[in-house]
N, C-alpha and C positions, 0 to 999 in steps of 0.2 A: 354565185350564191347557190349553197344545194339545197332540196330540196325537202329539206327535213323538218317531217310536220308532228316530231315528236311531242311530248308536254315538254320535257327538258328546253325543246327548243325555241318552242316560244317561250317559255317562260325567259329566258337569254334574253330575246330579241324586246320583250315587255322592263328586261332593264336597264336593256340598251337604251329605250327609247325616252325613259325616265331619266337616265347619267345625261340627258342631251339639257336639260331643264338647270337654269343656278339656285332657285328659290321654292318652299313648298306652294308657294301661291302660284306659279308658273303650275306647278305637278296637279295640284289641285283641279284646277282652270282646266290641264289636259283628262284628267279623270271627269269632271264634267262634261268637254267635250264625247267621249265618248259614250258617257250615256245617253247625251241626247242623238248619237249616230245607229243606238239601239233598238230593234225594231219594235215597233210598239205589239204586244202581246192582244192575242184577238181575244175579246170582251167572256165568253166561256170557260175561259182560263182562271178570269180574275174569279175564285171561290173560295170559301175562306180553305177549305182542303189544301189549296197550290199553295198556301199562304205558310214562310218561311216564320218558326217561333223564334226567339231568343232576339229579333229587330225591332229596335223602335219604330221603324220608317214599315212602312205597309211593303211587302217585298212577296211577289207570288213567283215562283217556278215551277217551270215543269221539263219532264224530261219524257222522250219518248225515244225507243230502244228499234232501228231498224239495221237490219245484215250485220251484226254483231257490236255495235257502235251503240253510245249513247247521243243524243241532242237533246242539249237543254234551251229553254229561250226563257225569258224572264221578264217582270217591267215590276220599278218600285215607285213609288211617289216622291222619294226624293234625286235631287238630279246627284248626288256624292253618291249614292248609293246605288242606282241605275249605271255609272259608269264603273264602281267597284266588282258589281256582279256582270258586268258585260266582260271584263277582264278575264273573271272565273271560265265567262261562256269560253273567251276566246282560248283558254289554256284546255279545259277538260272536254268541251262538247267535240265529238267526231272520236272519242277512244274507247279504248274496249271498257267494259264495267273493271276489272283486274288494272286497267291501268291507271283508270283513275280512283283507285281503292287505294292502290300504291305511291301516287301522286304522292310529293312531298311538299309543293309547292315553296319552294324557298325566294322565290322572287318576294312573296310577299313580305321578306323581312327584309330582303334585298335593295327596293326599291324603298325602304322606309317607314312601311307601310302600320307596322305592329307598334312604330314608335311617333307618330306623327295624327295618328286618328285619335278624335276623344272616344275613352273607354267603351261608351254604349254604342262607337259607330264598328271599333274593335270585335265587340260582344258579336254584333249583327255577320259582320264579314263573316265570324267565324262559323254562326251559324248556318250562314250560305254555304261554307262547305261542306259543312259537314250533314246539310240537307242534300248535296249534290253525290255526297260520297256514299249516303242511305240510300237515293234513286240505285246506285249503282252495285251498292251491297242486294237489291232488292232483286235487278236486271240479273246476275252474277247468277245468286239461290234459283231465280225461276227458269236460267239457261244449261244450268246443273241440272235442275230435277228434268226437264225436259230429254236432254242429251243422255243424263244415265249417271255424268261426271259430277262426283261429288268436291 
């Protein structure tokens, strides 16, 4: 098995592990699972500033930008939801702000996801990304203006 800790390649490996499952309640069940394997987010965090718009579920993230890399961590009050955006963590946190601007995410239709969620849990996911890809449009501008490189 090689070593490649591309987004492409987890995202593969996230629907490999879903093609393993016959039912959405088995999928479900493992999406649950791993929110509750998500680490719980320290209490400073939780403000309404971290706090993701467009989710029903209370969902806070944050992302912080160390040696060219972004890391997000997250926690939402519901467990579908805690396990959806642990997914996100596990595909974009550790890449540069450009690659997860670029990110296409396609596992998410892959694995079912865009056709299986009810609408407002759809709304929500989308907004997790597109809060994670604003951290990273934000990291990007302020590594430009720093560097020179526009």
């Amino acid at each position: 098995m090689s070593i490649d800790n591309t987004i492409e390649a987890t995202e593969k490996e996230i629907v490999e592990e879903f093609s393993l499952f016959d039912s959405w309640d088995d999928k479900y069940e493992y999406i649950i699972d791993l929110g509750k394997k998500l680490p719980p987010l320290e209490e400073q965090y939780k403000m309404d500033e971290n706090r993701v718009r467009g989710c029903q579920s209370t969902v806070w993230l944050v992302a912080d930008y160390k040696g060219g890399k972004v890391f997000f961590k997250a926690e939402s009050d519901a467990v579908i939801v805690k396990g959806l955006i642990s997914l996100l963590i596990r595909v974009l946190s550790g890449h540069t702000p450009a690659e997860i601007i670029e990110a296409k995410l396609d596992f998410i239709r892959q694995i079912g996801m865009t056709t299986h969620l009810a609408q407002t849990r759809s709304n929500g996911l989308l907004a997790m990304v597109k809060q994670m890809k604003n951290y990273a449009i934000v990291f990007k501008t302020k590594e430009a203006a720093l560097t020179g490189n526009q």
